[in-house]
mmCIF file as Biopython writes it, N, C-alpha, C and O atoms, coordinates in Angstrom:
data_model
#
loop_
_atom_site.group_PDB
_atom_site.id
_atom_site.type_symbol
_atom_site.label_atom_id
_atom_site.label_alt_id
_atom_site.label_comp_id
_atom_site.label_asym_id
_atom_site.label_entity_id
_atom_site.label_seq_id
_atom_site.pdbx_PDB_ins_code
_atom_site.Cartn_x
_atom_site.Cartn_y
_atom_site.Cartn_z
_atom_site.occupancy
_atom_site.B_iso_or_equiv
_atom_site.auth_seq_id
_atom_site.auth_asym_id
_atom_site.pdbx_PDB_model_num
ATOM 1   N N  . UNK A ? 1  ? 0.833   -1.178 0.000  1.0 0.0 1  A 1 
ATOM 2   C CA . UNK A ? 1  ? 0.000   0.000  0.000  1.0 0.0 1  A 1 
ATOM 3   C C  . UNK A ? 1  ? 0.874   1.237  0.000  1.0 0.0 1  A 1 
ATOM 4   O O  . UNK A ? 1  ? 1.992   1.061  0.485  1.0 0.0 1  A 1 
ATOM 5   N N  . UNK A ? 2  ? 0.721   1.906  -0.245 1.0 0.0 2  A 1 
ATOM 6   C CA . UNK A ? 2  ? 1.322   3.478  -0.837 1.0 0.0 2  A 1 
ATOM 7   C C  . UNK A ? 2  ? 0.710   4.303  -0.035 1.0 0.0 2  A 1 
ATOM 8   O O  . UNK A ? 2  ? -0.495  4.538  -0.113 1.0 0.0 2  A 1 
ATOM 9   N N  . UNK A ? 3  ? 1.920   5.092  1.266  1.0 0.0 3  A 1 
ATOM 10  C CA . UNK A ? 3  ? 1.852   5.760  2.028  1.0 0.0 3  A 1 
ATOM 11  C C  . UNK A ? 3  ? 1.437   4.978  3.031  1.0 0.0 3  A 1 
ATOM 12  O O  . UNK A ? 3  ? 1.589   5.587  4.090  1.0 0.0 3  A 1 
ATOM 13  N N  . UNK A ? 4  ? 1.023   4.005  3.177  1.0 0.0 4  A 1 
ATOM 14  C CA . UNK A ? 4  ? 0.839   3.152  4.868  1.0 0.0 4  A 1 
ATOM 15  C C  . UNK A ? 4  ? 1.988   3.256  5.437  1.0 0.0 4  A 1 
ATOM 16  O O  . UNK A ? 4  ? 3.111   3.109  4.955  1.0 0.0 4  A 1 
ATOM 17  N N  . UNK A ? 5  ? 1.553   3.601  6.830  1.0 0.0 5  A 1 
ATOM 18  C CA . UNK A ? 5  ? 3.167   4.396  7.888  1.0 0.0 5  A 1 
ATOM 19  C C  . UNK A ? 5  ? 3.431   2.993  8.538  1.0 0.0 5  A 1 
ATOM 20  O O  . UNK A ? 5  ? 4.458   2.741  9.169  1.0 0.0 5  A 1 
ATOM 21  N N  . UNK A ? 6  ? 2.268   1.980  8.297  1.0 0.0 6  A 1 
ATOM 22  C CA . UNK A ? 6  ? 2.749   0.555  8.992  1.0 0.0 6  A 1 
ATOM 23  C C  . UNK A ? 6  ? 3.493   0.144  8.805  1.0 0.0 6  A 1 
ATOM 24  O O  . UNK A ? 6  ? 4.068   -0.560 9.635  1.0 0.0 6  A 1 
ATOM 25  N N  . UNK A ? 7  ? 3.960   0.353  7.511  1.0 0.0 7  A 1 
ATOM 26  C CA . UNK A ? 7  ? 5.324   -0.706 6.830  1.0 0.0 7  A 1 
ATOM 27  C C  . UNK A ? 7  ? 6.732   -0.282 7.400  1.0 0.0 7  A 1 
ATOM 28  O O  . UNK A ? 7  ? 7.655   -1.050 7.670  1.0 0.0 7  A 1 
ATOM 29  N N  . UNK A ? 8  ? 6.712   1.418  7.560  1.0 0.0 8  A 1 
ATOM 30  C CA . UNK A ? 8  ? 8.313   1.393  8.226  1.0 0.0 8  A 1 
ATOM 31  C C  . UNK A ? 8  ? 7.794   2.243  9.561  1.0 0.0 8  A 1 
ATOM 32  O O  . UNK A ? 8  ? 8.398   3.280  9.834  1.0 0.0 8  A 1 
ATOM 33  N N  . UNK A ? 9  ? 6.662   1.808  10.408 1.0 0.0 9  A 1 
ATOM 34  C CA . UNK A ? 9  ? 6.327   1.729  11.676 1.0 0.0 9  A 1 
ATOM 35  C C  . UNK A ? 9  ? 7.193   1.496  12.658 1.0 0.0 9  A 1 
ATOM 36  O O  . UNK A ? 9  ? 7.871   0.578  12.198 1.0 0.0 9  A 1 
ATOM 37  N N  . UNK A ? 10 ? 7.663   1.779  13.875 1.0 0.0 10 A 1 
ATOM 38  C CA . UNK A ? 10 ? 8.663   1.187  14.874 1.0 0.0 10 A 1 
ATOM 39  C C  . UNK A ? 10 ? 8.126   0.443  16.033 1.0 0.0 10 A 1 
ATOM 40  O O  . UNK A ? 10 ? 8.005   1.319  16.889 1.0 0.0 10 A 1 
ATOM 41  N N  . UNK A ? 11 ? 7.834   -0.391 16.415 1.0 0.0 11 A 1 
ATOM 42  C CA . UNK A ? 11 ? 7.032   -1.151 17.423 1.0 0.0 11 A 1 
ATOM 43  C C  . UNK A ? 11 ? 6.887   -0.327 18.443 1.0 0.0 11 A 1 
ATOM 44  O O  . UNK A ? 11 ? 7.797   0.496  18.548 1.0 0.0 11 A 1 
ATOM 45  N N  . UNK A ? 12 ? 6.194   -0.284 19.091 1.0 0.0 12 A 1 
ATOM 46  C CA . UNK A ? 12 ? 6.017   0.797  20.764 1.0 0.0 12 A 1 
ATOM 47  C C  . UNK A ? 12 ? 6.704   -0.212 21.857 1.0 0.0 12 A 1 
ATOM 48  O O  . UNK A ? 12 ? 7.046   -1.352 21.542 1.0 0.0 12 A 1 
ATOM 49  N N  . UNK A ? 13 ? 6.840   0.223  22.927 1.0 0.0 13 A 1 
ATOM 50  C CA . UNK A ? 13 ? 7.639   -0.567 24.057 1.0 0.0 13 A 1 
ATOM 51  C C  . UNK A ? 13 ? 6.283   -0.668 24.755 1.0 0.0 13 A 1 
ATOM 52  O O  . UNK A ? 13 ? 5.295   -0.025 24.400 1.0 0.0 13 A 1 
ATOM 53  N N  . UNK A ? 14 ? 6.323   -1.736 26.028 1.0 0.0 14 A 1 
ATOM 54  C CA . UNK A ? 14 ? 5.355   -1.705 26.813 1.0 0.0 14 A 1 
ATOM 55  C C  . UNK A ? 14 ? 5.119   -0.602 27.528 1.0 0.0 14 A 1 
ATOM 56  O O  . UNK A ? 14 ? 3.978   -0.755 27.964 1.0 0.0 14 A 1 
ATOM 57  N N  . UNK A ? 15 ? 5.609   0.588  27.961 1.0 0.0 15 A 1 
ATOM 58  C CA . UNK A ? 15 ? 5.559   1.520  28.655 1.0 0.0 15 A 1 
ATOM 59  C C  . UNK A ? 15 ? 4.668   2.682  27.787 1.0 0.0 15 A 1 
ATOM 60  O O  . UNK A ? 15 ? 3.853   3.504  28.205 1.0 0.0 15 A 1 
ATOM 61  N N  . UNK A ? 16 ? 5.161   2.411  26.394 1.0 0.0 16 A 1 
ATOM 62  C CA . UNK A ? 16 ? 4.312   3.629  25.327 1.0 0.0 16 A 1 
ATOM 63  C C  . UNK A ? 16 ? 2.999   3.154  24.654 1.0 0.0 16 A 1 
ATOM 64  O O  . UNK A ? 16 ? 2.220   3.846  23.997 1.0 0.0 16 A 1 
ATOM 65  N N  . UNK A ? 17 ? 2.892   1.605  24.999 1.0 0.0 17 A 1 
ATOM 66  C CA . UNK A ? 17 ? 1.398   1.235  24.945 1.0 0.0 17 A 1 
ATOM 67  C C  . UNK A ? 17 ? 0.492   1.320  26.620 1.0 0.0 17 A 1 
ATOM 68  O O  . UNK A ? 17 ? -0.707  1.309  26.900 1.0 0.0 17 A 1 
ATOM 69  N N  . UNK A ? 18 ? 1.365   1.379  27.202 1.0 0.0 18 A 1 
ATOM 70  C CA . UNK A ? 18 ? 0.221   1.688  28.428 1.0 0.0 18 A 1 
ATOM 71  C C  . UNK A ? 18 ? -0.061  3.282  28.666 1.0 0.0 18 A 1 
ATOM 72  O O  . UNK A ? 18 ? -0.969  3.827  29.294 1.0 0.0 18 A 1 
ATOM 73  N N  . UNK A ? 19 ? 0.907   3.768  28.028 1.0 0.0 19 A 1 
ATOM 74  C CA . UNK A ? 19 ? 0.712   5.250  27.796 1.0 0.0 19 A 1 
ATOM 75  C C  . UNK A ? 19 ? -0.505  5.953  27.266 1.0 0.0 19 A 1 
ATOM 76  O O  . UNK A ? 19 ? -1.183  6.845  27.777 1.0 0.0 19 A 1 
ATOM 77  N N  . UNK A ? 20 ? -0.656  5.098  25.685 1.0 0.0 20 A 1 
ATOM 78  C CA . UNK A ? 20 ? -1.458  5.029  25.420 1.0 0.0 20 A 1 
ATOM 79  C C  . UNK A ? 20 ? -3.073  4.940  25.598 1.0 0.0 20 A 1 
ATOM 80  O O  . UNK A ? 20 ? -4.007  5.722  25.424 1.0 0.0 20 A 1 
ATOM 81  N N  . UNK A ? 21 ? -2.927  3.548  26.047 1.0 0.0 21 A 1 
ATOM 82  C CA . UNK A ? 21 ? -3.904  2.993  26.807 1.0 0.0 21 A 1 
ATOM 83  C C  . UNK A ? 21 ? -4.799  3.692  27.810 1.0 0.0 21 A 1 
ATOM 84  O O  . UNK A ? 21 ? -5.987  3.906  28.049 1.0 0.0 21 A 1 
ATOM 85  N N  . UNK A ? 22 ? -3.354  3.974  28.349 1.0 0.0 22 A 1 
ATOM 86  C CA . UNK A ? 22 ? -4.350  5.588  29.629 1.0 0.0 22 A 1 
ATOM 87  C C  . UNK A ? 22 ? -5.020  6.616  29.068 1.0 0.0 22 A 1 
ATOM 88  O O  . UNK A ? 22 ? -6.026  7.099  29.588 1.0 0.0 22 A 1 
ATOM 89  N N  . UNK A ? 23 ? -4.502  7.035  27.946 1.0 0.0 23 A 1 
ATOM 90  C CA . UNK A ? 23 ? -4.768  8.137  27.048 1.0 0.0 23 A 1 
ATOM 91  C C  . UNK A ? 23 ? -5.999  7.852  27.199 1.0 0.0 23 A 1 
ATOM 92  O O  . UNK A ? 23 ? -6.801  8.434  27.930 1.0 0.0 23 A 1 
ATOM 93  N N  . UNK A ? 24 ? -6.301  6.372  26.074 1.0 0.0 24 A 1 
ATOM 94  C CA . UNK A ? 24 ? -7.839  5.779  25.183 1.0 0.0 24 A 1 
ATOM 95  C C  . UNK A ? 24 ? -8.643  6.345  26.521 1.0 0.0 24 A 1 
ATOM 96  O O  . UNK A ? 24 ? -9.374  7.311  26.739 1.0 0.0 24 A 1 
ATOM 97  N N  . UNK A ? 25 ? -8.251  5.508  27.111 1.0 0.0 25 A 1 
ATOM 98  C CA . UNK A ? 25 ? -9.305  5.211  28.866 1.0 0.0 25 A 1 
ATOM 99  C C  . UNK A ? 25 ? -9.872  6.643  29.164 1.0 0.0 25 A 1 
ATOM 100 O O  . UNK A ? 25 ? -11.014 7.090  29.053 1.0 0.0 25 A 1 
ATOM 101 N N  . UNK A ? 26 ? -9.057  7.039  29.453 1.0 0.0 26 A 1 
ATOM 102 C CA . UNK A ? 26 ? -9.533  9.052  30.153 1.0 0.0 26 A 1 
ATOM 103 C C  . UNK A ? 26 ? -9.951  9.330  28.719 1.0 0.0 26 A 1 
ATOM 104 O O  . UNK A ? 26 ? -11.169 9.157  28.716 1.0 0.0 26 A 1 
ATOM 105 N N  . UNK A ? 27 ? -9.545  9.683  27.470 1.0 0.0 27 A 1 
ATOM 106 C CA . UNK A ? 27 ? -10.388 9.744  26.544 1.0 0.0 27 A 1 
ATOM 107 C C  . UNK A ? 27 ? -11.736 9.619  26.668 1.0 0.0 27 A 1 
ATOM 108 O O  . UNK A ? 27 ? -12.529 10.558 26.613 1.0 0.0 27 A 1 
ATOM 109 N N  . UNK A ? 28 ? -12.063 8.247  26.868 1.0 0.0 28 A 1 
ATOM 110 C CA . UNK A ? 28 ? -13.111 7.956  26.560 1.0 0.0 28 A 1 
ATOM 111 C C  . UNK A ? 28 ? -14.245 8.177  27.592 1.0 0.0 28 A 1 
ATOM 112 O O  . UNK A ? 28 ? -15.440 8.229  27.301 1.0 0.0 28 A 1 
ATOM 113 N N  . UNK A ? 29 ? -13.631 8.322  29.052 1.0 0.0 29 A 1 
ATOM 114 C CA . UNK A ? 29 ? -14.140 8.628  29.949 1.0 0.0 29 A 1 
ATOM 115 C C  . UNK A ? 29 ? -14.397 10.030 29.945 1.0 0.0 29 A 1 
ATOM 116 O O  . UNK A ? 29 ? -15.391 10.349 30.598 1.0 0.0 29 A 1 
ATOM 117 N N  . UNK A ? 30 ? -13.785 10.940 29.397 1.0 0.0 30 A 1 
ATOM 118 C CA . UNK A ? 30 ? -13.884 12.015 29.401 1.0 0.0 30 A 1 
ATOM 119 C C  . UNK A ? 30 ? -14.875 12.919 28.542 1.0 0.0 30 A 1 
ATOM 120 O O  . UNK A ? 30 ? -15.197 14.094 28.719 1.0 0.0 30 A 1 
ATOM 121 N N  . UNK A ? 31 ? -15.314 11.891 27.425 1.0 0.0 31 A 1 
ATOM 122 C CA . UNK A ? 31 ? -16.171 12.217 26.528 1.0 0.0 31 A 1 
ATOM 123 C C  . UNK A ? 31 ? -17.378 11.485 26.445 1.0 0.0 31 A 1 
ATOM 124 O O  . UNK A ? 31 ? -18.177 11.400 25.512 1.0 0.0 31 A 1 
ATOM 125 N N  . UNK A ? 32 ? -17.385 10.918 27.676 1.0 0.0 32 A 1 
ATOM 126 C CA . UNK A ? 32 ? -18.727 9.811  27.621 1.0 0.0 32 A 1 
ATOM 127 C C  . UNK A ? 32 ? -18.748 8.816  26.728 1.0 0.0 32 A 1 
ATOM 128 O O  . UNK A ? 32 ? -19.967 8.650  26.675 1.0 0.0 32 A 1 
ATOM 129 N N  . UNK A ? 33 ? -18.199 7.861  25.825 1.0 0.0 33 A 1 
ATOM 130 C CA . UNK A ? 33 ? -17.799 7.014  25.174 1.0 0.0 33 A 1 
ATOM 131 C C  . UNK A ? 33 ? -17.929 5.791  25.815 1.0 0.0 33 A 1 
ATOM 132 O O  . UNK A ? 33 ? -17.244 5.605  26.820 1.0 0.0 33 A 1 
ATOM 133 N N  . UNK A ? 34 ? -18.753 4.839  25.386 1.0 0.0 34 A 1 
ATOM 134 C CA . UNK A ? 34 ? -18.808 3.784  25.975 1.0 0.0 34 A 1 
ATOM 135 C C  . UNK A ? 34 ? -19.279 2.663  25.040 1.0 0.0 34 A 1 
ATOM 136 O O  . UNK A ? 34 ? -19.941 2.971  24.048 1.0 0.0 34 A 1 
ATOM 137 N N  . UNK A ? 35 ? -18.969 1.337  25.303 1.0 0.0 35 A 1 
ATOM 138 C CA . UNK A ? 35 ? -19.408 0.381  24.213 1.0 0.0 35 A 1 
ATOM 139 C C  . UNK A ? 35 ? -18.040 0.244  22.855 1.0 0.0 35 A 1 
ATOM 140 O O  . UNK A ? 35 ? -16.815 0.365  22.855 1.0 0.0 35 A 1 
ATOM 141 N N  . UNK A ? 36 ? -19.119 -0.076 21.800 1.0 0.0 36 A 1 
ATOM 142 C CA . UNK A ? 36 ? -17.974 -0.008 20.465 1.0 0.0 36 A 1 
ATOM 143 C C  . UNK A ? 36 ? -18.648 0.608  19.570 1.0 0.0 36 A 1 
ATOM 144 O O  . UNK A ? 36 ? -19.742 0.221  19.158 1.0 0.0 36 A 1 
ATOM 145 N N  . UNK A ? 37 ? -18.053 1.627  19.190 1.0 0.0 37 A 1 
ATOM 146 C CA . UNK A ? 37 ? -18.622 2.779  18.544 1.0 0.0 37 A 1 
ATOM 147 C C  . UNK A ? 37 ? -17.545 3.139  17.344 1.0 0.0 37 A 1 
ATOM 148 O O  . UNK A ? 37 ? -16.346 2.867  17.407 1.0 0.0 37 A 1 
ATOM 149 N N  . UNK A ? 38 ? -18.149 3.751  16.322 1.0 0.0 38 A 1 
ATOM 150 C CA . UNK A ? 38 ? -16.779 4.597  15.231 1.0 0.0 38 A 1 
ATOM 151 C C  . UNK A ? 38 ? -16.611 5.591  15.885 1.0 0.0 38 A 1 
ATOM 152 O O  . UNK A ? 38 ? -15.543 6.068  15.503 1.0 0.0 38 A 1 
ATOM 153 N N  . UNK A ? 39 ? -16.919 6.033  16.446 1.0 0.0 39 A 1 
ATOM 154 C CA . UNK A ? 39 ? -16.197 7.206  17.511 1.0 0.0 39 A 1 
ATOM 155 C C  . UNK A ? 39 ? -15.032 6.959  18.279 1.0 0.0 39 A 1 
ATOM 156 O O  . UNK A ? 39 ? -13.980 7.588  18.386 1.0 0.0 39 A 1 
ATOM 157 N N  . UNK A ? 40 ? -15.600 5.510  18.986 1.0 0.0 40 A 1 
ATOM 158 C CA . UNK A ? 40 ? -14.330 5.057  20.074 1.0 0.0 40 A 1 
ATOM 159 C C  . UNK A ? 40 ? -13.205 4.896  19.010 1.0 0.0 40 A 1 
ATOM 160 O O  . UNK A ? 40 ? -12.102 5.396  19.229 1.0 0.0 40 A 1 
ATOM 161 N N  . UNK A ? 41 ? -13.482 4.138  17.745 1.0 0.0 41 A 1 
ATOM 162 C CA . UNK A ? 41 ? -12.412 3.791  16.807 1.0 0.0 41 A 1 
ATOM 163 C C  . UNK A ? 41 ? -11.254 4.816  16.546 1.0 0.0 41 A 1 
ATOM 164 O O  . UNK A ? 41 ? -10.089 4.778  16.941 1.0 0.0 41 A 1 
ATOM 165 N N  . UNK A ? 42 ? -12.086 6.008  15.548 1.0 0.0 42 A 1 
ATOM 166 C CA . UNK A ? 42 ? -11.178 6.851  16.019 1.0 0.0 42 A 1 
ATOM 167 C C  . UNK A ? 42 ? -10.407 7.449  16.937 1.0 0.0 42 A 1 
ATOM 168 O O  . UNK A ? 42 ? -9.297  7.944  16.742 1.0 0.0 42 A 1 
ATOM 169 N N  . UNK A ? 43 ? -11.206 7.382  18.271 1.0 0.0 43 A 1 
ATOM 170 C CA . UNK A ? 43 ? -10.444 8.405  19.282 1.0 0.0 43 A 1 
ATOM 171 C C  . UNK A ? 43 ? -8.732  7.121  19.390 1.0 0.0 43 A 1 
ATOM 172 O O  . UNK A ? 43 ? -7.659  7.615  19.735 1.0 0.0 43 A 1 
ATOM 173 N N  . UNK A ? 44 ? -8.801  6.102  19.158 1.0 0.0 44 A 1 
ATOM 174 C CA . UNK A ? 44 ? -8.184  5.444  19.404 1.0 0.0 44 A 1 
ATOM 175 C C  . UNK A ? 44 ? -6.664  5.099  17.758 1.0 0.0 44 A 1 
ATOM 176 O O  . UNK A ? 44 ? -5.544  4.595  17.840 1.0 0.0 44 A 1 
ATOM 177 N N  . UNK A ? 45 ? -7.377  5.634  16.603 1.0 0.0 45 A 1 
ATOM 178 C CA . UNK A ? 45 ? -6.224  5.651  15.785 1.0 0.0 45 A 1 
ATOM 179 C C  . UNK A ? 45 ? -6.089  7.139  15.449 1.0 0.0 45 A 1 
ATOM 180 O O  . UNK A ? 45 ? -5.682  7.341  14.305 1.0 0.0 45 A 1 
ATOM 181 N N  . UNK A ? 46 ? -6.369  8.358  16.279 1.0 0.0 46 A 1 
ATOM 182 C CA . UNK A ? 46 ? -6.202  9.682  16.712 1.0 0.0 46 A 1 
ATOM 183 C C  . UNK A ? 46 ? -5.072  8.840  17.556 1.0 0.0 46 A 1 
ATOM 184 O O  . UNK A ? 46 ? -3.911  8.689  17.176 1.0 0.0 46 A 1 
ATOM 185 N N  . UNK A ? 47 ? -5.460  8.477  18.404 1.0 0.0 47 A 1 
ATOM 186 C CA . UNK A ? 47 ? -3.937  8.466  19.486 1.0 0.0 47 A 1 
ATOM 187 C C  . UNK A ? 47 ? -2.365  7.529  19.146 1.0 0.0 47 A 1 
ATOM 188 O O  . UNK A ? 47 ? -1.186  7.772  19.403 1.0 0.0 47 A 1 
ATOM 189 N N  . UNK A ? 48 ? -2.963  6.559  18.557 1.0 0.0 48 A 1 
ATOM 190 C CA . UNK A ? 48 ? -1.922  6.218  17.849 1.0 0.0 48 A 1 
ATOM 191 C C  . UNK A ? 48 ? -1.185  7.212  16.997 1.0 0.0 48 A 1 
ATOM 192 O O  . UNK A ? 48 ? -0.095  7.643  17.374 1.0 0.0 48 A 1 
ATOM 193 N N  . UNK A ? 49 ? -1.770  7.624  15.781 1.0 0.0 49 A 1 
ATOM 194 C CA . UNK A ? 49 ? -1.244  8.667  15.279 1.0 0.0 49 A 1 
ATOM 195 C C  . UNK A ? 49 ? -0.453  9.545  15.844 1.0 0.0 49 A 1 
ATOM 196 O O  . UNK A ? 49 ? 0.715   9.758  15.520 1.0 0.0 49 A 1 
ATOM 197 N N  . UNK A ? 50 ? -1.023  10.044 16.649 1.0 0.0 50 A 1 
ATOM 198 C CA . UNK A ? 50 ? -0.090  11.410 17.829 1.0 0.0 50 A 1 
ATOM 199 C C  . UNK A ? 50 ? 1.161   10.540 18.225 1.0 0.0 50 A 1 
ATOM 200 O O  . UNK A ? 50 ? 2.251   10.840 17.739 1.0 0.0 50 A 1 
ATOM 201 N N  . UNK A ? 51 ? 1.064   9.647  18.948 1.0 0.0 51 A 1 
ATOM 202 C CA . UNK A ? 51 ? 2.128   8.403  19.449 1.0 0.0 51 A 1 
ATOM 203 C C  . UNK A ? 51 ? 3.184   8.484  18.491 1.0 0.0 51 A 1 
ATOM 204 O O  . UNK A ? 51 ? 4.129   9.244  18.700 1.0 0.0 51 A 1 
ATOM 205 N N  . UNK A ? 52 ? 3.116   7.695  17.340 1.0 0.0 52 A 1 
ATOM 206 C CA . UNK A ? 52 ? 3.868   7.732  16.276 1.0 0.0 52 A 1 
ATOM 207 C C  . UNK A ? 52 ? 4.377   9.136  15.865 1.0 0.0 52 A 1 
ATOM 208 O O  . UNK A ? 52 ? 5.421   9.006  15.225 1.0 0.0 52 A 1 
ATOM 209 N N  . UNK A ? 53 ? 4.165   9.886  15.945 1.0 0.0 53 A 1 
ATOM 210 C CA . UNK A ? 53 ? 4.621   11.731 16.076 1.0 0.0 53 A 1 
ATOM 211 C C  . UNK A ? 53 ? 5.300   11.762 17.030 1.0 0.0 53 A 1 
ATOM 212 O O  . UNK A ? 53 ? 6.356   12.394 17.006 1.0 0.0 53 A 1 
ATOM 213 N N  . UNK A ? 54 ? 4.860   11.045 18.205 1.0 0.0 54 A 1 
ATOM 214 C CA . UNK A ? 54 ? 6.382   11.737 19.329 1.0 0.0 54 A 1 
ATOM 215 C C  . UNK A ? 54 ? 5.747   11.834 20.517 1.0 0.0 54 A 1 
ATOM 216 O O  . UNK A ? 54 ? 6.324   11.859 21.604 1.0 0.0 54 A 1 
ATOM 217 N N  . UNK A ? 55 ? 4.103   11.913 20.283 1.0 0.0 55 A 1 
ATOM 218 C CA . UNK A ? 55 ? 3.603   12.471 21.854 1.0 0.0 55 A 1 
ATOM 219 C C  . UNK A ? 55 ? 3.092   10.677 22.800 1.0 0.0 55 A 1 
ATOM 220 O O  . UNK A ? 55 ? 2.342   9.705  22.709 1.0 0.0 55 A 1 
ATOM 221 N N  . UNK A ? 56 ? 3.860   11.110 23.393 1.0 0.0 56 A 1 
ATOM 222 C CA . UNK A ? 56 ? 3.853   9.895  24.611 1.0 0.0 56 A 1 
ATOM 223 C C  . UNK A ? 56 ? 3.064   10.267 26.078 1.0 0.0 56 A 1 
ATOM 224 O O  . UNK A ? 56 ? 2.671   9.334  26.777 1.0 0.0 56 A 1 
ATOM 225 N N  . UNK A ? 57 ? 2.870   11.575 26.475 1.0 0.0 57 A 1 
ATOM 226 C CA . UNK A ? 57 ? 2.238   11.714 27.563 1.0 0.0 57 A 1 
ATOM 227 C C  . UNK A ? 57 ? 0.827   11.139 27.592 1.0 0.0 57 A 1 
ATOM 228 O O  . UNK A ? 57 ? 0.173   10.982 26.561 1.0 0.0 57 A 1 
ATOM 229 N N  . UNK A ? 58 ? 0.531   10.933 28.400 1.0 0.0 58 A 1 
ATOM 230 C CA . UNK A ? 58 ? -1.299  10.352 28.377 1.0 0.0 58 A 1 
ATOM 231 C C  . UNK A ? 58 ? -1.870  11.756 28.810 1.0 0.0 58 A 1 
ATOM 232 O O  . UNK A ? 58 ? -2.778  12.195 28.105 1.0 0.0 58 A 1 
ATOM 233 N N  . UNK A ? 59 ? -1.476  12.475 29.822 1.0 0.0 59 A 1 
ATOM 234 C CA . UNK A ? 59 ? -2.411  14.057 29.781 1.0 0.0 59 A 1 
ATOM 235 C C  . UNK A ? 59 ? -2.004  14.592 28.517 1.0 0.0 59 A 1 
ATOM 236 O O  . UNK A ? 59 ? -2.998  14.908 27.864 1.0 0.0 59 A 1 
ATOM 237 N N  . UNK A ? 60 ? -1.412  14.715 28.187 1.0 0.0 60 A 1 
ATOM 238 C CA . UNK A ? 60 ? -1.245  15.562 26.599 1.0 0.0 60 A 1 
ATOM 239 C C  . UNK A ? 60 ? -2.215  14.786 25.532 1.0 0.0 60 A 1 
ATOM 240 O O  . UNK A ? 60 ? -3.195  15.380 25.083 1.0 0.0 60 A 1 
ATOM 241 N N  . UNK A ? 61 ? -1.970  13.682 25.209 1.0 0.0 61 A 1 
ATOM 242 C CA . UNK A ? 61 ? -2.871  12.648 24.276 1.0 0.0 61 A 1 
ATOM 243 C C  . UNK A ? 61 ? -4.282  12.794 24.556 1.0 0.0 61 A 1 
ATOM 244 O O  . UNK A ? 61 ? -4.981  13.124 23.598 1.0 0.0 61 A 1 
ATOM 245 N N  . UNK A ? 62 ? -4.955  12.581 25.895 1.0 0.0 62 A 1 
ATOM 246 C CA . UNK A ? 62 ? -6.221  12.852 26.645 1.0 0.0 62 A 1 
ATOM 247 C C  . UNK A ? 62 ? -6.570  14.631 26.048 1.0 0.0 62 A 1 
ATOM 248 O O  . UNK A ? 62 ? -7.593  15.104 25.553 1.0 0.0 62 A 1 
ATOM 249 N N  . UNK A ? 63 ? -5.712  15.036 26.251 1.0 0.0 63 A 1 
ATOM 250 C CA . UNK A ? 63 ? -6.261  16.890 26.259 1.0 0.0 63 A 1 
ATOM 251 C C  . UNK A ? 63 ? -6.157  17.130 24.671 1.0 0.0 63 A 1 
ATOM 252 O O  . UNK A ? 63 ? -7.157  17.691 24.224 1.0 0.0 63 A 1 
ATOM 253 N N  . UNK A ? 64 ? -5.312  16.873 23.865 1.0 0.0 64 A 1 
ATOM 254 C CA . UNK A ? 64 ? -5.436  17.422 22.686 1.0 0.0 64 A 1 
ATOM 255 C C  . UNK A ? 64 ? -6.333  16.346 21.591 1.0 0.0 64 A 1 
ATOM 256 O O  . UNK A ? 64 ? -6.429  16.798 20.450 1.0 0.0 64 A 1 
ATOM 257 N N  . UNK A ? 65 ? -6.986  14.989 21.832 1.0 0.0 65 A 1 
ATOM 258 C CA . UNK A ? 65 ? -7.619  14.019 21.305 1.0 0.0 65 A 1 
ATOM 259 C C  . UNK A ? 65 ? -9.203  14.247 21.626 1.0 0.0 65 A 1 
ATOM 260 O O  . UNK A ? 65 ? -10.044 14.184 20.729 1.0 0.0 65 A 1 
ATOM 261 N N  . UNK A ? 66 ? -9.517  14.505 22.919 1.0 0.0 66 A 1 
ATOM 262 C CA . UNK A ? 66 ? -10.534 15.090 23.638 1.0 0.0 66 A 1 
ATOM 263 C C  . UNK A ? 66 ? -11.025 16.386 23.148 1.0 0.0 66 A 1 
ATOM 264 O O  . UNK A ? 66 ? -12.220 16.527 22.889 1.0 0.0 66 A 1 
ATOM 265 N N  . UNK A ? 67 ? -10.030 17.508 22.981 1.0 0.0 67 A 1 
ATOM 266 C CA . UNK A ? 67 ? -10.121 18.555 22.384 1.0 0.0 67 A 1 
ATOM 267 C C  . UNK A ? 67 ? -10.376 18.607 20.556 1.0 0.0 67 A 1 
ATOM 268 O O  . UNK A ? 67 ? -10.621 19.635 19.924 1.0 0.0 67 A 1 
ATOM 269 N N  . UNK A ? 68 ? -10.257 17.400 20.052 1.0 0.0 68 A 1 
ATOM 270 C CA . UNK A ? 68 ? -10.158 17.582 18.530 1.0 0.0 68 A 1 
ATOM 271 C C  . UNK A ? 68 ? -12.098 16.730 18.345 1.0 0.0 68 A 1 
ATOM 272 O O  . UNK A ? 68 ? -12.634 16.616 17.243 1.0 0.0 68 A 1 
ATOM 273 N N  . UNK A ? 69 ? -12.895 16.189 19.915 1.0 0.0 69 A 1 
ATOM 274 C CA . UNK A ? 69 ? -13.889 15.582 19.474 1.0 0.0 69 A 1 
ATOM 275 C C  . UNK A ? 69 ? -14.883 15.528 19.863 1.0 0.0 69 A 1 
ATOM 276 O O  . UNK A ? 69 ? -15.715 14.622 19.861 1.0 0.0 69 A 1 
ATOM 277 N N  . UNK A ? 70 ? -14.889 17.339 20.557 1.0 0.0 70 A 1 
ATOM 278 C CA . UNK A ? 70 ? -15.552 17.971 21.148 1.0 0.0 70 A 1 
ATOM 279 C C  . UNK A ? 70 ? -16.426 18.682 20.020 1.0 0.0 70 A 1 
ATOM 280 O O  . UNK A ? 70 ? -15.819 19.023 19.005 1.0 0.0 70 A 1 
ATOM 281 N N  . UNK A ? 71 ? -17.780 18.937 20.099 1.0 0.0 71 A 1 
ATOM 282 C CA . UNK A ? 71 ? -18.598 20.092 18.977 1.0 0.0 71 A 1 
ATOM 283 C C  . UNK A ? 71 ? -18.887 21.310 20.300 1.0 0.0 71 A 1 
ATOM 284 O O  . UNK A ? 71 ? -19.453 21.306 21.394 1.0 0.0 71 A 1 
ATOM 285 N N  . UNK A ? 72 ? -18.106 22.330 19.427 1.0 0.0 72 A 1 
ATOM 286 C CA . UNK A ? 72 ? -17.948 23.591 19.746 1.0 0.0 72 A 1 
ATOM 287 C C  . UNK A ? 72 ? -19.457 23.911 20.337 1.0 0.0 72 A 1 
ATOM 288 O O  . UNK A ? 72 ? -19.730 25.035 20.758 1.0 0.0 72 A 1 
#
């Protein structure tokens, strides 16, 4: 596939998937999200994405993922 970032992807360590993970969680808690939804989907390859960019904090991931899925 052409332009899939999977192919030269770098694996995450266990520490930057629980990072993550915390992110999804307060995410989802934070926006009322519950069940399995295309909402949850995204909020969840939103955070990957950011991850793969560099951002590893879970309050940063939570605040700017939360903030992108909010209606004004």
């Amino acid at each position: 596939m052409d332009g899939d970032r999977r192919d030269n992807a770098q694996p995450f360590s266990a520490a930057q998937i629980d990072a993550m993970n915390q992110a999804f969680r307060e995410t989802c808690a934070k926006l009322g999200l519950t069940g399995s939804t295309p909402v949850i989907e995204l909020v969840a390859i939103r955070i990957v994405e950011l991850a793969n960019a560099g951002e590893l904090d879970p309050g940063k991931l939570t605040e700017i993922v939360s903030s992108e899925f909010v209606v004004p």
